[in-house]
Structure formats: C-alpha cells, structure tokens
Biopython code that builds the backbone (N, CA, C, O; Angstrom):
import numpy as np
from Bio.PDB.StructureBuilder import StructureBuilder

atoms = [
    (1, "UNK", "N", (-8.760, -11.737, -8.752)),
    (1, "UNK", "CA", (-7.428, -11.365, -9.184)),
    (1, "UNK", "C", (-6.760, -12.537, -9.903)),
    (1, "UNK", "O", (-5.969, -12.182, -10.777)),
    (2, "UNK", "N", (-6.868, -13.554, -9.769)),
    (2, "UNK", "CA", (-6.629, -14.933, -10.514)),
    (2, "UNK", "C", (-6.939, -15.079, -11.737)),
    (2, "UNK", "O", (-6.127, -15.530, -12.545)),
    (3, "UNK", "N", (-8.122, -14.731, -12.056)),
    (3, "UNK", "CA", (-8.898, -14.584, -13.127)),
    (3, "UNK", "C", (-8.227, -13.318, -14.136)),
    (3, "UNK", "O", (-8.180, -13.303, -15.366)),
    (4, "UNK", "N", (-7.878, -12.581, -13.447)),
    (4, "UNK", "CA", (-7.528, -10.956, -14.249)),
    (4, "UNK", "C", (-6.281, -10.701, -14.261)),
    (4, "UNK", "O", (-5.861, -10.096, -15.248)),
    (5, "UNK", "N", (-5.281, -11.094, -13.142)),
    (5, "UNK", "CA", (-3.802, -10.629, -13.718)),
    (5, "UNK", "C", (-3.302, -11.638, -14.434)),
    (5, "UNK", "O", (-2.764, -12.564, -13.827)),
    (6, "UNK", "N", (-3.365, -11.652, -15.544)),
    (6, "UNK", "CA", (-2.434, -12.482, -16.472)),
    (6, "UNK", "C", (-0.941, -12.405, -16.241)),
    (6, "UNK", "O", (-0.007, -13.100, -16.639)),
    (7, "UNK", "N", (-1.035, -11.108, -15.303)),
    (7, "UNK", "CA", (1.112, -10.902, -15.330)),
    (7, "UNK", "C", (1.886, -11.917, -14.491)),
    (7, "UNK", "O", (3.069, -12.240, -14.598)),
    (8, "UNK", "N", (0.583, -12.522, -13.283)),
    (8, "UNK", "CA", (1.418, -13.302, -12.200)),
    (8, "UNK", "C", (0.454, -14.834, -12.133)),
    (8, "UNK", "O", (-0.230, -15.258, -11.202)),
    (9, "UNK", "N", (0.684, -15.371, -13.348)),
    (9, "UNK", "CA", (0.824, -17.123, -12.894)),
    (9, "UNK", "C", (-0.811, -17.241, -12.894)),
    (9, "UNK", "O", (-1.163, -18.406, -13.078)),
    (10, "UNK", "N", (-1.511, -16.646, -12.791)),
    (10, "UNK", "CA", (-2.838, -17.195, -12.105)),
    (10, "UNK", "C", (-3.077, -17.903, -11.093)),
    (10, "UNK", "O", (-3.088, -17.508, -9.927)),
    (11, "UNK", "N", (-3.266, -18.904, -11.453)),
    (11, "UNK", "CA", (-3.588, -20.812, -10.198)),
    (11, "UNK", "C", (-2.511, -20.990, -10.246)),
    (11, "UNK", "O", (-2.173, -21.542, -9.199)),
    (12, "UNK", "N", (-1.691, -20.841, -10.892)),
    (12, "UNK", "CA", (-0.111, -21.203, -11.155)),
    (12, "UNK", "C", (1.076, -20.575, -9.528)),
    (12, "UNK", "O", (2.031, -21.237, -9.121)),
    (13, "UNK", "N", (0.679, -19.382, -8.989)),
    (13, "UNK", "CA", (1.411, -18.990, -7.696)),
    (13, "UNK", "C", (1.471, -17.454, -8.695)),
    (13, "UNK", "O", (0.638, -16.958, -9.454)),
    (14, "UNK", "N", (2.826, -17.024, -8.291)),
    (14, "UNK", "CA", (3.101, -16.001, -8.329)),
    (14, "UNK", "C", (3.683, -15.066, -7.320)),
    (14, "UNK", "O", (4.215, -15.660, -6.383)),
    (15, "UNK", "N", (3.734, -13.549, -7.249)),
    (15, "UNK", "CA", (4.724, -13.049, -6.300)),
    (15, "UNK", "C", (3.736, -11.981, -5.819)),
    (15, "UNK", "O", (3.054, -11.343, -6.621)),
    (16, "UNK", "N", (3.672, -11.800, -4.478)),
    (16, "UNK", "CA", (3.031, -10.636, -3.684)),
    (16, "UNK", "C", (3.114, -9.760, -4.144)),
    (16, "UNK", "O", (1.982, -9.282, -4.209)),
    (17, "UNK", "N", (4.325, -8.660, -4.897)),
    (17, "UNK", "CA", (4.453, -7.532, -5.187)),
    (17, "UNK", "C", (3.953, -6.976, -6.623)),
    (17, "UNK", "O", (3.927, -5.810, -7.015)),
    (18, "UNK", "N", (3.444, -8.528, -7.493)),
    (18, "UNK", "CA", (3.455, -8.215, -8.938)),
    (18, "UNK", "C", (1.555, -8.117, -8.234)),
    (18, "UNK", "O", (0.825, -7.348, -8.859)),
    (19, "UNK", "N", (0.873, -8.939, -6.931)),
    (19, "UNK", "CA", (-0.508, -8.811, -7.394)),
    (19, "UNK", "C", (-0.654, -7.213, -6.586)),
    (19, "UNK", "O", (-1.481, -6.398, -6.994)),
    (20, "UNK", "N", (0.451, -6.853, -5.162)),
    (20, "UNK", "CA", (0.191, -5.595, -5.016)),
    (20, "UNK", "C", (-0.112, -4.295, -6.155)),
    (20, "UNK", "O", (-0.923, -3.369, -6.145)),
    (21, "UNK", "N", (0.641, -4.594, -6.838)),
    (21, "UNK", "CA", (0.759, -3.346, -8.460)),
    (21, "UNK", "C", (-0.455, -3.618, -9.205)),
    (21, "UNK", "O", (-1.091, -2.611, -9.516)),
    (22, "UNK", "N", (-1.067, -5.053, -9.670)),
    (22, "UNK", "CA", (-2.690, -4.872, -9.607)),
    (22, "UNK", "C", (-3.271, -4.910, -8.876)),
    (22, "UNK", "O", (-4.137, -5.710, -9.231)),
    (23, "UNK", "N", (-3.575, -4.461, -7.583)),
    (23, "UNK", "CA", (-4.503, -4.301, -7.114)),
    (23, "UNK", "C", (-4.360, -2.148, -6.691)),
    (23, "UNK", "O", (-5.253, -1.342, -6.430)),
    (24, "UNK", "N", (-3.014, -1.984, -6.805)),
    (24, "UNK", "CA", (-2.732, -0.667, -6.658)),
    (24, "UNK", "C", (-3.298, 0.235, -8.162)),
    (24, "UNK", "O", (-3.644, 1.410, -8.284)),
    (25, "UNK", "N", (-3.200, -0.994, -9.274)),
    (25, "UNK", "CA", (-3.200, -0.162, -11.099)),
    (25, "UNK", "C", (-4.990, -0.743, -11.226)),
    (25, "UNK", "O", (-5.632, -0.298, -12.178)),
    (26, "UNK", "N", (-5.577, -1.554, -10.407)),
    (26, "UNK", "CA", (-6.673, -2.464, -11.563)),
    (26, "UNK", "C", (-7.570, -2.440, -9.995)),
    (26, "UNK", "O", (-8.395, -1.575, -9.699)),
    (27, "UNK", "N", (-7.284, -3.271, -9.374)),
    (27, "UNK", "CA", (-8.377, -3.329, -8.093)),
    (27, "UNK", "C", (-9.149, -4.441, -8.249)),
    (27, "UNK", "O", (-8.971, -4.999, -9.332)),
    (28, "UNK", "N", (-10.065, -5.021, -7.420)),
    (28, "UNK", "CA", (-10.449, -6.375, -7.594)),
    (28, "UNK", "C", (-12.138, -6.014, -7.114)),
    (28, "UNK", "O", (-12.358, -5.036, -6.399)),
    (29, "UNK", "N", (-13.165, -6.833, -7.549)),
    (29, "UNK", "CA", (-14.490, -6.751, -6.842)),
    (29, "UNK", "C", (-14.560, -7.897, -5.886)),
    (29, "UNK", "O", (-13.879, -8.904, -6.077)),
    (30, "UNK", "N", (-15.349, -7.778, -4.879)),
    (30, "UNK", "CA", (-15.770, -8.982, -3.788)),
    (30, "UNK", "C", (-16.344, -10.446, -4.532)),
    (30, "UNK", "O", (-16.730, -10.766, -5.656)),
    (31, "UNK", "N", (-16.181, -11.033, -3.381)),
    (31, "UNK", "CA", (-16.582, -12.461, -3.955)),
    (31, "UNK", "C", (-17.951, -12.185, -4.091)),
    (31, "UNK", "O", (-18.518, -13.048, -4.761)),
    (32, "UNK", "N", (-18.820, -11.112, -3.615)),
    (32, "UNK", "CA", (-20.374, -10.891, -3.723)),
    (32, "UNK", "C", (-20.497, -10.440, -5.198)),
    (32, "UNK", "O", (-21.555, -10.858, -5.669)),
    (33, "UNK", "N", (-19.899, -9.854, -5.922)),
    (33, "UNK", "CA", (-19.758, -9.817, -6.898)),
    (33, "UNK", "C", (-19.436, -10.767, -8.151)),
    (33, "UNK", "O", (-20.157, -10.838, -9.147)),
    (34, "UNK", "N", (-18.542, -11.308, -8.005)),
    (34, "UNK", "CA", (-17.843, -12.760, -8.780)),
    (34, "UNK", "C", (-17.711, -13.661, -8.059)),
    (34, "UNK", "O", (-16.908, -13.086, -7.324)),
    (35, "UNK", "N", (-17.837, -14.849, -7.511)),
    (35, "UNK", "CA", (-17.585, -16.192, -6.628)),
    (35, "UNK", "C", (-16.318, -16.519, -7.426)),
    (35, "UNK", "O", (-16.099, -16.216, -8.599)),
    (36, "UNK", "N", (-15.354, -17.333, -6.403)),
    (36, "UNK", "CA", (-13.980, -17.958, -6.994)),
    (36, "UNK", "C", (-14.620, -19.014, -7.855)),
    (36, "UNK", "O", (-15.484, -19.636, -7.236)),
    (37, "UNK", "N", (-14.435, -19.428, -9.196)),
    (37, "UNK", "CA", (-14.911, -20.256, -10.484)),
    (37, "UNK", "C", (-13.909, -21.145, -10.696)),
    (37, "UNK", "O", (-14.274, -21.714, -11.725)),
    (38, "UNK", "N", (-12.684, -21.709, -10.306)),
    (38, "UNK", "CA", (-11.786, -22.434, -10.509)),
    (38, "UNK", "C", (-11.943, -23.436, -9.281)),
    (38, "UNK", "O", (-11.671, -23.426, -8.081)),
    (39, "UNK", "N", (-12.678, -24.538, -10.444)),
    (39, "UNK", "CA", (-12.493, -25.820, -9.437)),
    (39, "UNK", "C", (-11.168, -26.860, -9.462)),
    (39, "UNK", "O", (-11.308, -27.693, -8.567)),
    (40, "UNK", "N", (-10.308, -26.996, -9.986)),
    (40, "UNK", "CA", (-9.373, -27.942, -10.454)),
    (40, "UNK", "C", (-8.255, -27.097, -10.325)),
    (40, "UNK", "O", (-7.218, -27.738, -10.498)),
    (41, "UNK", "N", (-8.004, -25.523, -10.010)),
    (41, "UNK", "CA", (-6.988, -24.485, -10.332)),
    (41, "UNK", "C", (-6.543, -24.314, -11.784)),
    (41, "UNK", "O", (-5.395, -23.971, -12.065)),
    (42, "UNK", "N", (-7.350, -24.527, -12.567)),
    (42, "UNK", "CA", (-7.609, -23.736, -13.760)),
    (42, "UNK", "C", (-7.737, -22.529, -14.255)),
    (42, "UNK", "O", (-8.784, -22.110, -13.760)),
    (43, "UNK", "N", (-7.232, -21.602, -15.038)),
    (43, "UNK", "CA", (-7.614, -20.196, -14.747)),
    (43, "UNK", "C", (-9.025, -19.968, -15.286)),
    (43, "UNK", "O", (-9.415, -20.721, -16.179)),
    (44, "UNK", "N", (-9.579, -19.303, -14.973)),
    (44, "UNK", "CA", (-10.973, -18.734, -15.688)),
    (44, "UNK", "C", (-10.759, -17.352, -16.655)),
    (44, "UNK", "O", (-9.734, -16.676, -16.565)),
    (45, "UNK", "N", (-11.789, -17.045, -17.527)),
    (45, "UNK", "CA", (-11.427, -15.977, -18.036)),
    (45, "UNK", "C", (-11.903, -14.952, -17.085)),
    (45, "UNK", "O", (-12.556, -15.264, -16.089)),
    (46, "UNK", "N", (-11.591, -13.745, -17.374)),
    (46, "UNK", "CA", (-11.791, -12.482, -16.192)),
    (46, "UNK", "C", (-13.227, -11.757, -16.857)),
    (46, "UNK", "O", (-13.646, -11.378, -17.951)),
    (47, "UNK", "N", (-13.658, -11.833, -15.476)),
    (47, "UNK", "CA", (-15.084, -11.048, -15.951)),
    (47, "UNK", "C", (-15.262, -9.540, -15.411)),
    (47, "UNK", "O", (-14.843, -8.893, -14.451)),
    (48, "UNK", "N", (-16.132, -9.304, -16.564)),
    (48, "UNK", "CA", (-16.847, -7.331, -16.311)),
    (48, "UNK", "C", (-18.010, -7.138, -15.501)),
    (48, "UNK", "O", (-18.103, -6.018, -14.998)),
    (49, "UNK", "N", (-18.801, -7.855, -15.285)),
    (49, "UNK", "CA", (-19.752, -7.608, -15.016)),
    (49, "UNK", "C", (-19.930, -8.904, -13.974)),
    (49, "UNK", "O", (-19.245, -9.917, -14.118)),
    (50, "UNK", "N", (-21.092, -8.740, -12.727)),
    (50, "UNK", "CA", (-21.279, -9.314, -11.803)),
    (50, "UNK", "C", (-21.777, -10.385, -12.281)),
    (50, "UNK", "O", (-22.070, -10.523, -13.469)),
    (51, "UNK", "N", (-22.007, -11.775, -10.858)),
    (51, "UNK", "CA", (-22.781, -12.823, -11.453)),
    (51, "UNK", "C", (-24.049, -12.929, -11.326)),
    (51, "UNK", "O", (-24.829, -13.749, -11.809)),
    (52, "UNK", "N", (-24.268, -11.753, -10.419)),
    (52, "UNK", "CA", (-26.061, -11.029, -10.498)),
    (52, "UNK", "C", (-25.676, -9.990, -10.670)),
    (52, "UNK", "O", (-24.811, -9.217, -10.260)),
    (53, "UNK", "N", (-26.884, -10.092, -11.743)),
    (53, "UNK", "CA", (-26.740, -8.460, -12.522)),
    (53, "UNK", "C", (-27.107, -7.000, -11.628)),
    (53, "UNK", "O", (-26.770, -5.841, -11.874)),
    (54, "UNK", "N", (-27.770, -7.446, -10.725)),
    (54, "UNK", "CA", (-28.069, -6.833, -9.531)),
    (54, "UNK", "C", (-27.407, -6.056, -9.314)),
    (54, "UNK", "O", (-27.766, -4.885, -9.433)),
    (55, "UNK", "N", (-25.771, -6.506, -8.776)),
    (55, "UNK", "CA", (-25.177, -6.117, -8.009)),
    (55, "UNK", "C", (-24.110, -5.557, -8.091)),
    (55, "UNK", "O", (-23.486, -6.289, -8.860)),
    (56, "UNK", "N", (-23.308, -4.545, -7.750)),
    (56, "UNK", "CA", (-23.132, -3.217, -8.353)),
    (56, "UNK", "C", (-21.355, -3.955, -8.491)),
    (56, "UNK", "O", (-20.654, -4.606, -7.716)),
    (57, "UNK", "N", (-21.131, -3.305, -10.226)),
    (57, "UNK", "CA", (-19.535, -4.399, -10.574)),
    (57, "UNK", "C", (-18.503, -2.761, -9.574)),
    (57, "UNK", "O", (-18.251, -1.703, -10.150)),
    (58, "UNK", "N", (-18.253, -2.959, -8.586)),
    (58, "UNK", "CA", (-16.934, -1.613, -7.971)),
    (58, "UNK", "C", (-16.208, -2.497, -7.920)),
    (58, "UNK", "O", (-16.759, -3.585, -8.088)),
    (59, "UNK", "N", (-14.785, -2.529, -7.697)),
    (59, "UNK", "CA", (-13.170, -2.477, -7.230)),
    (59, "UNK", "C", (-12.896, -2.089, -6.349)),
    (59, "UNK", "O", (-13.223, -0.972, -5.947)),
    (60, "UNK", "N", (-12.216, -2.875, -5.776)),
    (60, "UNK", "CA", (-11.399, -2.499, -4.258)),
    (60, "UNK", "C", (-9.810, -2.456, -4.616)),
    (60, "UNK", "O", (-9.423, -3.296, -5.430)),
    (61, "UNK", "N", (-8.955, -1.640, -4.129)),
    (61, "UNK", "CA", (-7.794, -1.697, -4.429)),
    (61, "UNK", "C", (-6.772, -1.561, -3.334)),
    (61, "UNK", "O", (-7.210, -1.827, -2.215)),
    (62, "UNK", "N", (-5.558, -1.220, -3.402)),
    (62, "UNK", "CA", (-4.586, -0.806, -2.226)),
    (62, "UNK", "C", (-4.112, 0.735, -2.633)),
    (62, "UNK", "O", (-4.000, 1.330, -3.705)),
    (63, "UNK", "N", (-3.890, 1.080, -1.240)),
    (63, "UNK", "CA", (-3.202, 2.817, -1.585)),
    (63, "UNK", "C", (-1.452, 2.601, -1.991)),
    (63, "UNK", "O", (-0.759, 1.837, -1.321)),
    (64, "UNK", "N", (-0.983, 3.254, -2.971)),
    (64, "UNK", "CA", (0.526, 3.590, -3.579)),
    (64, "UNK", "C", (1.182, 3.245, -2.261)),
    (64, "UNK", "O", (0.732, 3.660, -1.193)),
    (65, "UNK", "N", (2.307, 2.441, -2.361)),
    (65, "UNK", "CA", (3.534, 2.530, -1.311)),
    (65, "UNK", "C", (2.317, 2.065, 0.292)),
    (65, "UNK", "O", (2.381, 2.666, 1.365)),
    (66, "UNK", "N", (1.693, 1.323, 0.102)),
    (66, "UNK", "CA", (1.216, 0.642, 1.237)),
    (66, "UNK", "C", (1.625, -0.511, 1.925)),
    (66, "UNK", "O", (1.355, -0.779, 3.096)),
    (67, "UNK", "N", (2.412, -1.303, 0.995)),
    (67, "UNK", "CA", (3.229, -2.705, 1.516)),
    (67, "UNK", "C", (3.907, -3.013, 2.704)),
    (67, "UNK", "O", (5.016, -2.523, 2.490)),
    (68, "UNK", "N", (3.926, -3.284, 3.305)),
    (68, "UNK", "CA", (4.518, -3.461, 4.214)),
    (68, "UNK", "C", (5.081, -4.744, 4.402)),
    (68, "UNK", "O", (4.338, -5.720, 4.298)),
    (69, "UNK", "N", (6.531, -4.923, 4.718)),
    (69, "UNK", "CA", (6.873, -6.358, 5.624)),
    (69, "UNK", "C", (6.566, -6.601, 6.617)),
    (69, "UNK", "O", (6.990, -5.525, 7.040)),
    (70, "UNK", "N", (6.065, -7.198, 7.747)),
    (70, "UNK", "CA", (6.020, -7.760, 9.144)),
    (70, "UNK", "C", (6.248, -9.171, 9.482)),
    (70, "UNK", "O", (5.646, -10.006, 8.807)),
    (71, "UNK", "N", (6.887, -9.495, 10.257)),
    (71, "UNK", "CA", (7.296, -10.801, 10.902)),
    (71, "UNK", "C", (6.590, -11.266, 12.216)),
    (71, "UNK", "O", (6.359, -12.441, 12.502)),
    (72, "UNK", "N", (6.267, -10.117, 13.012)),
    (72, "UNK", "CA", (6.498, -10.092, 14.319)),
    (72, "UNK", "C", (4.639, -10.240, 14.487)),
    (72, "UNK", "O", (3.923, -9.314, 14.105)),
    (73, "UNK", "N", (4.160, -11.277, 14.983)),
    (73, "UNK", "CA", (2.555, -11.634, 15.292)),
    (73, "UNK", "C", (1.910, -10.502, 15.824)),
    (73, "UNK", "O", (0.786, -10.146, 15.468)),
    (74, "UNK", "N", (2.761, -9.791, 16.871)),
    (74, "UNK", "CA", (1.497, -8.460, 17.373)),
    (74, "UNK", "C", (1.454, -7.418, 16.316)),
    (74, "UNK", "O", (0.333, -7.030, 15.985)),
    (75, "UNK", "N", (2.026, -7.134, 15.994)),
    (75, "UNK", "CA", (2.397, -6.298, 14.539)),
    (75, "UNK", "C", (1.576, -6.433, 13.715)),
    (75, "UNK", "O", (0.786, -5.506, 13.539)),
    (76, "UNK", "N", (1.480, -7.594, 12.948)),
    (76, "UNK", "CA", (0.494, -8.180, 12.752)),
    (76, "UNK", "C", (-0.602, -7.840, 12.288)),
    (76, "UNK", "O", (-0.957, -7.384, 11.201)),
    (77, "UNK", "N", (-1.605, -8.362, 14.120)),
    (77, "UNK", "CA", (-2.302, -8.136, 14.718)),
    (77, "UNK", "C", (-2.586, -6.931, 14.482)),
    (77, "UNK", "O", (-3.583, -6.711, 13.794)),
    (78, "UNK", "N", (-1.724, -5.726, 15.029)),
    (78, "UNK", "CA", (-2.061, -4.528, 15.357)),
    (78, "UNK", "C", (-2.545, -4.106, 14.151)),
    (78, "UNK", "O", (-3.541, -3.384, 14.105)),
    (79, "UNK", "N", (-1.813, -4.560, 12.906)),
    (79, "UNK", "CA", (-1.811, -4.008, 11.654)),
    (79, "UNK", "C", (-3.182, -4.213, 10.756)),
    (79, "UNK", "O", (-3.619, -3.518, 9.839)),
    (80, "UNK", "N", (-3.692, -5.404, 11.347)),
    (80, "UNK", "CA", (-4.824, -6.050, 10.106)),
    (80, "UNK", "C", (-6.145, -5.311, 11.162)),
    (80, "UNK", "O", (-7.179, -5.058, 10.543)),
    (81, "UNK", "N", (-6.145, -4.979, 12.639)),
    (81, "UNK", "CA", (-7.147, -4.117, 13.034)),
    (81, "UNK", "C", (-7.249, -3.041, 13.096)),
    (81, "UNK", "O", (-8.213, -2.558, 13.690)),
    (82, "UNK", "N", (-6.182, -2.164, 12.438)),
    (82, "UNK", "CA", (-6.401, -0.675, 12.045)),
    (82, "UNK", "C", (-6.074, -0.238, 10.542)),
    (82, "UNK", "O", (-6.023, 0.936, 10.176)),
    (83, "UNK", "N", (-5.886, -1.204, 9.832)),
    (83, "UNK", "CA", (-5.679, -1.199, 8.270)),
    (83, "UNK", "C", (-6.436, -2.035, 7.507)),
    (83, "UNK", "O", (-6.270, -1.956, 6.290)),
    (84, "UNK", "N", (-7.726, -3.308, 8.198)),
    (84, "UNK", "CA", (-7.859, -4.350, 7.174)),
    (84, "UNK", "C", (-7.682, -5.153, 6.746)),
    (84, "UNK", "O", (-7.510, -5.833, 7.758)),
    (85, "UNK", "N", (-7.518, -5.934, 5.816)),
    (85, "UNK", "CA", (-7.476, -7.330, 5.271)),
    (85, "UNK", "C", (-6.079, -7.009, 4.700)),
    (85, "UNK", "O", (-5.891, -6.019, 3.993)),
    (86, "UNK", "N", (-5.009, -7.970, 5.067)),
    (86, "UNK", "CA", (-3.781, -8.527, 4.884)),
    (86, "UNK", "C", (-3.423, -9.836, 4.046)),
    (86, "UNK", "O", (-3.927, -10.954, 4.150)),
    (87, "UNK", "N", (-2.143, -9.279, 2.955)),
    (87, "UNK", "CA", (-1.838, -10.171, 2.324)),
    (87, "UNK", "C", (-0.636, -10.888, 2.719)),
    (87, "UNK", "O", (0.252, -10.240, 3.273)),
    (88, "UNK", "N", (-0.480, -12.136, 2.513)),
    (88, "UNK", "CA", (0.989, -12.949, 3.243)),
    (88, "UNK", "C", (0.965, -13.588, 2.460)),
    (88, "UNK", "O", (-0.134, -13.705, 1.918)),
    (89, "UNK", "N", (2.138, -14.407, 1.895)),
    (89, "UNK", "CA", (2.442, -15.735, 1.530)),
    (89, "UNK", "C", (4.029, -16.663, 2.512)),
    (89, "UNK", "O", (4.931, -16.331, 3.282)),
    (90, "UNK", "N", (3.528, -17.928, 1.821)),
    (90, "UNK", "CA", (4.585, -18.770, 2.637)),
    (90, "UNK", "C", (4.987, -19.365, 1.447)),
    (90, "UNK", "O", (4.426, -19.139, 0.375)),
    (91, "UNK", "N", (6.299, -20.407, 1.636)),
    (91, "UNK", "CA", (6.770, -21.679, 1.259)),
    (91, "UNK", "C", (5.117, -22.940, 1.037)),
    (91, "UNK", "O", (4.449, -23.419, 1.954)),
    (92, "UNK", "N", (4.962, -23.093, -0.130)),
    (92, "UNK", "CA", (4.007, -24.160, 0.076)),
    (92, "UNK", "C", (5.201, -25.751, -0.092)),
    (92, "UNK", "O", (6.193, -25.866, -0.811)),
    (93, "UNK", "N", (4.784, -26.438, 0.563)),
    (93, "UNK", "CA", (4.907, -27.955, 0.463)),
    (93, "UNK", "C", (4.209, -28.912, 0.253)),
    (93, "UNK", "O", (3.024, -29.049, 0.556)),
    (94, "UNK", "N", (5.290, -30.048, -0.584)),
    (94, "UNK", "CA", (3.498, -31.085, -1.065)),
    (94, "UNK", "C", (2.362, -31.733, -0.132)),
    (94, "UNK", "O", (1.349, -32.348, -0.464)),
    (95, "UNK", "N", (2.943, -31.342, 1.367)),
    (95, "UNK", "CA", (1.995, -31.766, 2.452)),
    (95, "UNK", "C", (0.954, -30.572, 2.418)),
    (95, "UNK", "O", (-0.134, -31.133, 2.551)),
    (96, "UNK", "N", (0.773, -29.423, 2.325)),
    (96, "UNK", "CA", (0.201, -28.488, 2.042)),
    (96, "UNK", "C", (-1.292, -29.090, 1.216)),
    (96, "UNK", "O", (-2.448, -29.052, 1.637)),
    (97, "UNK", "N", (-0.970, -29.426, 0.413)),
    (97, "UNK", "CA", (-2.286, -29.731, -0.343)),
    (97, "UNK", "C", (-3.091, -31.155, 0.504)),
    (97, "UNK", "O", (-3.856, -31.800, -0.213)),
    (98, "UNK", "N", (-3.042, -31.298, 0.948)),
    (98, "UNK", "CA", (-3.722, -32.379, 1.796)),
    (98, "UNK", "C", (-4.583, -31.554, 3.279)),
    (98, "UNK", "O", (-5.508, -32.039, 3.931)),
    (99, "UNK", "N", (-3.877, -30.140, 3.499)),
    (99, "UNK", "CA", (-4.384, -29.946, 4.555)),
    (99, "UNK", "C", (-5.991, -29.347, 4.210)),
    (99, "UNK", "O", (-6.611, -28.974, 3.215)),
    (100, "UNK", "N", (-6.252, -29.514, 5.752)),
    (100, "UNK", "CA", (-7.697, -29.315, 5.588)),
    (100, "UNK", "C", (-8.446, -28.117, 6.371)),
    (100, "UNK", "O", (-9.209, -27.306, 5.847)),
    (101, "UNK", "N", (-8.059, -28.172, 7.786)),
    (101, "UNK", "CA", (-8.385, -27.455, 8.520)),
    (101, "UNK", "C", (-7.409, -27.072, 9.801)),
    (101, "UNK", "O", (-6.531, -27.933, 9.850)),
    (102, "UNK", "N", (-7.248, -26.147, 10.801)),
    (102, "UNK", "CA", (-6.589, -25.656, 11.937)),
    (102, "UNK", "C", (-5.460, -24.819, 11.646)),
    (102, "UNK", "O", (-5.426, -23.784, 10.980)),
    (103, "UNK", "N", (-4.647, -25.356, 12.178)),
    (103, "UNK", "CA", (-3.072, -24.252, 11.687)),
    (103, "UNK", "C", (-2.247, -25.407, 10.955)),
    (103, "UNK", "O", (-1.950, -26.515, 11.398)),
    (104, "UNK", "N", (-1.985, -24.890, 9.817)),
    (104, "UNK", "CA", (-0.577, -25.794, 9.176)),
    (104, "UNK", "C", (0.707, -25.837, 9.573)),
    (104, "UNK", "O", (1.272, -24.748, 9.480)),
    (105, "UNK", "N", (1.396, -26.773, 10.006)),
    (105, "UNK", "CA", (2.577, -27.015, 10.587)),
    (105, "UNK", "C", (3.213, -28.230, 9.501)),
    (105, "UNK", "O", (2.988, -29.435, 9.612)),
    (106, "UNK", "N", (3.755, -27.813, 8.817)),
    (106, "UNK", "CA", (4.649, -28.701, 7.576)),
    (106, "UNK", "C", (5.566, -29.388, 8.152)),
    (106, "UNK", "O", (6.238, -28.865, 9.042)),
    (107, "UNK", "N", (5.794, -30.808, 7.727)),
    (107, "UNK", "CA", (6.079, -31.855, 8.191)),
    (107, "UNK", "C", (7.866, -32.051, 7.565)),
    (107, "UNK", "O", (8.740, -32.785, 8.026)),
    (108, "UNK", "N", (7.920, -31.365, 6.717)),
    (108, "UNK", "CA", (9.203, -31.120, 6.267)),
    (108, "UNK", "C", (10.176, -29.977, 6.506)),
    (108, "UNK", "O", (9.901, -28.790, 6.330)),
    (109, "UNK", "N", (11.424, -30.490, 6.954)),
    (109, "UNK", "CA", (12.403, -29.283, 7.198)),
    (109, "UNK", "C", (12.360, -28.169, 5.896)),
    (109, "UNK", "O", (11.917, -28.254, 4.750)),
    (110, "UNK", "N", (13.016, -27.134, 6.622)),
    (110, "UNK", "CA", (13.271, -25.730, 5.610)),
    (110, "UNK", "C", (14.778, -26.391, 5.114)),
    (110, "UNK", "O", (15.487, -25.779, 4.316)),
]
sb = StructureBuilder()
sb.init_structure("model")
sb.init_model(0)
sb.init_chain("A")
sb.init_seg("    ")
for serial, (resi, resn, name, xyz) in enumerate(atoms, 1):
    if name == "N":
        sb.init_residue(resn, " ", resi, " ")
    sb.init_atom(name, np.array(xyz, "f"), 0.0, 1.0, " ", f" {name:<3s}", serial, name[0])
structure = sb.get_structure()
C-alpha cells in the first residue's frame, strides 16, 4: 500500500481513513506476493505482478463502512480475534525511531 496509494504520503505517514478507502476501492496483495522494497523509506514504484512469477498476484481488501474506533484493550482484543488483522496509528516521536524491540513507551510528554 506504500508503494500504490499515491493519495496518502507513502513513507512520508499519512491518515488511516485515506489508506482505509484504498484498501476498501484497490486492496493490497501479501508480502508473499511483493516483499516491503523500501530500505531508507523511499517510495518504490507500485507493482502488477508478483516477485515470483509463481505466485498468484490477488488483493486483499476491507468491507464498506468497516472502520471502527476502539480505545478500550479488551475490545481490542475481542475485535482482532473475530475480525482479523487491525489497523492503528499513534503520535510518532523522534525517540520512536531508535526503538527496537518490546513495547514503546515515549520518553516525551503529550
């Protein structure tokens, strides 16, 4: 999706609701299909076809009016084991890019 929506920023950020509408209008293939190609956060151009030819180019997308807000951790929870893979974003900070591994806890006030 980095590679293909030109509407939201690429590597650049962007907004949850502009990549919900492509993935609701356009749909995305698995990383088994395309591997992420941006080493530096560069955009790449968007590709048609797999990186083995093998392997079959489908799209995955979201259903119309599927979005949801949640705050609340069991919610959550409840939500990503009877619906799937979940999208979130946060506040990034310049401590952010240094992290590496566990849970991020930003070192700077809101």
């Amino acid at each position: 999706m980095v590679s293909c929506n030109y509407a939201n920023s690429g590597c650049g950020g962007g907004w949850l609701s502009e990549s919900t509408n492509y993935l609701i209008n356009h749909g995305v293939v698995t990383d088994d299909c395309l591997s992420y190609a941006s080493v530096d956060g560069d955009n790449v151009r968007c590709k048609y076809k797999c990186d083995d030819k093998s392997t079959e180019y489908k799209k995955y997308g979201c259903k119309f009016n599927s979005m949801k807000i949640m705050t609340n951790t069991e919610e959550i929870q409840r939500d990503i084991m009877e619906n799937g893979p979940a999208m979130f974003g946060f506040v990034v900070y310049t401590d952010f890019m240094s992290f590496r591994t566990g849970i991020y806890e930003t070192l700077n006030s809101a």
